[in-house]
C-alpha positions in Angstrom: 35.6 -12.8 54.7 36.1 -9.6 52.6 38.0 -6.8 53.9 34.9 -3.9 55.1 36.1 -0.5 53.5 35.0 2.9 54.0 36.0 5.5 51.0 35.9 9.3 51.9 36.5 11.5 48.9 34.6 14.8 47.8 35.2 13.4 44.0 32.1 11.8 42.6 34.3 10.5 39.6 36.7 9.1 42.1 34.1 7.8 44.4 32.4 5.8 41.2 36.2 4.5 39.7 36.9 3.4 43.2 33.4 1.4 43.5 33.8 0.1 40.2 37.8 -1.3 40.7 37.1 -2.7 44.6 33.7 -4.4 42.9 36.3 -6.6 41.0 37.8 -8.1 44.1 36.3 -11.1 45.3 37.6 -10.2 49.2 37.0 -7.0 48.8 33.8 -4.7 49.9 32.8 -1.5 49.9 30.7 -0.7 52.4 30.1 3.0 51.6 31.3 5.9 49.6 31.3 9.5 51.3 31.4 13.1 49.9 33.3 14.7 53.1 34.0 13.3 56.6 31.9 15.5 58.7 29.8 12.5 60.0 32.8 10.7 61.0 32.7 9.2 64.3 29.0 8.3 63.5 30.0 6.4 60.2 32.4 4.5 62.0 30.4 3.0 64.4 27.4 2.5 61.7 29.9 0.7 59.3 32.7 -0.1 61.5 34.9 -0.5 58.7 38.4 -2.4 58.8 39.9 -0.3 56.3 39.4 4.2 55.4 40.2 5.3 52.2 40.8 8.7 53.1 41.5 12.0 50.1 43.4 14.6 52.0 41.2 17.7 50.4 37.8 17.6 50.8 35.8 20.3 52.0 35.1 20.8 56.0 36.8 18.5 57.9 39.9 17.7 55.8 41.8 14.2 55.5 44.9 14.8 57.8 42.6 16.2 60.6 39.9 13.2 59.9 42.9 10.5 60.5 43.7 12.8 64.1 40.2 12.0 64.9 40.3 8.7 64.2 43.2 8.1 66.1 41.7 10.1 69.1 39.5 6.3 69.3 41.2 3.8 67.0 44.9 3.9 66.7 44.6 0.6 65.2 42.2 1.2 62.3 44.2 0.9 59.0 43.9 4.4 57.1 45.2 4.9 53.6 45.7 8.1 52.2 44.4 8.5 48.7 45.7 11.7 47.3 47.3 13.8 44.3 49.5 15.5 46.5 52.8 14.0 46.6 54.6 17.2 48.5 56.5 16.8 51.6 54.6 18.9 54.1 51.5 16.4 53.5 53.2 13.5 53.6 54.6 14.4 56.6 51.3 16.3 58.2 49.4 12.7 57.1 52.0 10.6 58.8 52.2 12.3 61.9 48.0 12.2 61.8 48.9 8.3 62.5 47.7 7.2 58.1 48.8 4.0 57.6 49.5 4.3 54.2 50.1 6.9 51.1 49.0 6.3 47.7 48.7 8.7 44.6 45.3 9.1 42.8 47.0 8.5 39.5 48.3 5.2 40.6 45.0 4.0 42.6 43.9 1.6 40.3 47.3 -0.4 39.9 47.6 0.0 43.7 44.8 0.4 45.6 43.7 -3.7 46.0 47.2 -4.8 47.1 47.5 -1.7 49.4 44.2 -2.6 51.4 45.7 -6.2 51.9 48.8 -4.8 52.5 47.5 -2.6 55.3 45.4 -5.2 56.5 48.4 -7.7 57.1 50.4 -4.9 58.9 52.0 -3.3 55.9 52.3 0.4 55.3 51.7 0.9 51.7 53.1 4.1 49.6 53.4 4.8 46.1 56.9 4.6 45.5 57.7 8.1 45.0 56.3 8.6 48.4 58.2 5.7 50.0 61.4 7.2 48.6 60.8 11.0 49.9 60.0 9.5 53.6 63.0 7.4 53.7 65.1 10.1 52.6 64.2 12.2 55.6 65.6 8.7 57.5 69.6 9.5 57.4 71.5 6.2 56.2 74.3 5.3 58.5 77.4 5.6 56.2 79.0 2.6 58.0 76.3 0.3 56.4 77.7 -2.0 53.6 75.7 -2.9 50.7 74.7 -6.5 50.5 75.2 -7.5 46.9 71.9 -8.9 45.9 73.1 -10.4 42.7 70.4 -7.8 40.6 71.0 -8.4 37.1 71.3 -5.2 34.8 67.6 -5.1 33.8 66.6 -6.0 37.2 68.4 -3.3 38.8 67.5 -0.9 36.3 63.7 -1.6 36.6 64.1 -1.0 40.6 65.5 2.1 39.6 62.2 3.0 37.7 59.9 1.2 41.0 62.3 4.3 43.2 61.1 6.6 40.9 57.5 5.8 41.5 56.8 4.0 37.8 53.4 1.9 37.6 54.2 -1.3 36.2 52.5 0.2 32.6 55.3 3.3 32.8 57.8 0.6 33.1 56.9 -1.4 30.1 56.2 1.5 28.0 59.8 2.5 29.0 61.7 -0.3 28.7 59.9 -1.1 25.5 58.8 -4.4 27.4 55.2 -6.0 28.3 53.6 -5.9 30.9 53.7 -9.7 31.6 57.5 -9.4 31.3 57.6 -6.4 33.9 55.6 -8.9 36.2 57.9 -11.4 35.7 60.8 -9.7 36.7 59.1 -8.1 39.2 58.7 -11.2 40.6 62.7 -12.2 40.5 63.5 -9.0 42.5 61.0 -9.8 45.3 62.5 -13.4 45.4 66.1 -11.6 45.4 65.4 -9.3 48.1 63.1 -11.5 50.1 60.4 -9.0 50.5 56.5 -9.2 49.3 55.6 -6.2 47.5 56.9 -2.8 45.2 57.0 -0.4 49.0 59.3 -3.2 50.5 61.1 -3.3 47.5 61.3 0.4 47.0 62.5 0.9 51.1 65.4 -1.9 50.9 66.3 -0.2 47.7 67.2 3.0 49.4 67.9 2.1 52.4 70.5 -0.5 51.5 71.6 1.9 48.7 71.1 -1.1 45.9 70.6 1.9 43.4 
């Protein structure tokens, strides 16, 4: 059955791209596409989404005070933030709001799909860039050791780029390498540092102090 999303964003551009990439997904459905949030509770219960795409600046009833009323009901309801802002005081305004998740506009289209399953299974999907700035606010007890993950040059130096908050494209285009070779070593990390996706990757990576 396909995941039931619910997209609020007061960009018509952004509310046709993201129509266009979730209609590629098989599991994958969007159920509606809204300008602002002021109908909010009502939408819910019409649509009774499992997953809200929500911008953080519309006009009215803005994102970080739409995920407080969602939370007021639902404190389960996966809600992803889908924003240009990558600032600390709305990262940090949008957490505490209860989102379940932080994602940059210019990275939606690489992101978005595998951050809805991600959600869905539990995860809390960010843009890497994100990931980093909220796990730096997270001090690192300087007893920990660093495991020795056996990263090879290239590998480690590709994590370094994931930290930075590269899309897979930046990558290639900086390490002068396809994207199918990105992928690929992509992959290798993951199987390294036994986690499932770039966020994972990204946290381990900073919290173990890899990089």
């Amino acid at each position: 059955m396909a995941a039931r999303i619910l997209l609020y964003d007061d960009n018509e551009a952004l509310r046709w791209s993201m129509e266009s990439l979730i209609a590629d997904h098989e599991d994958l459905d969007l159920l509606a596409a809204m300008p602002d949030a002021q109908n909010l509770a009502a939408d819910l219960l019409v649509f009774n989404p499992d997953v809200v795409l929500m911008d953080i600046d519309m006009p009215g009833i803005n994102g970080v005070e739409a995920v407080r009323l969602i939370r007021q009901t639902n404190e389960n309801l996966p809600v992803i933030m889908l924003t240009v802002f990558d600032d600390n005081e709305n990262i940090f305004n949008a957490i505490c709001a209860g989102a379940s998740g932080y994602i940059l506009k210019r990275y939606a289209s690489e992101e978005i799909p595998a951050a809805i399953r991600n959600v869905m299974s539990g995860g809390a999907p960010m843009t890497g860039s994100v990931a980093r700035k909220v796990l730096q606010m997270v001090p690192v007890a300087k007893s920990e050791e660093q495991e020795n993950y056996n990263l090879s040059k290239r590998e480690t130096e590709l994590l370094q780029l994931l930290v930075n908050g590269f899309s897979y494209k930046m990558i290639g285009f900086e390490l002068n390498i396809s994207i199918d070779t990105v992928r690929s070593h992509i992959k290798k990390i993951y199987d390294k540092l036994h986690v499932h996706s770039a966020t994972e990757a990204v946290s381990l990576a900073i919290k173990k102090r890899i990089i």
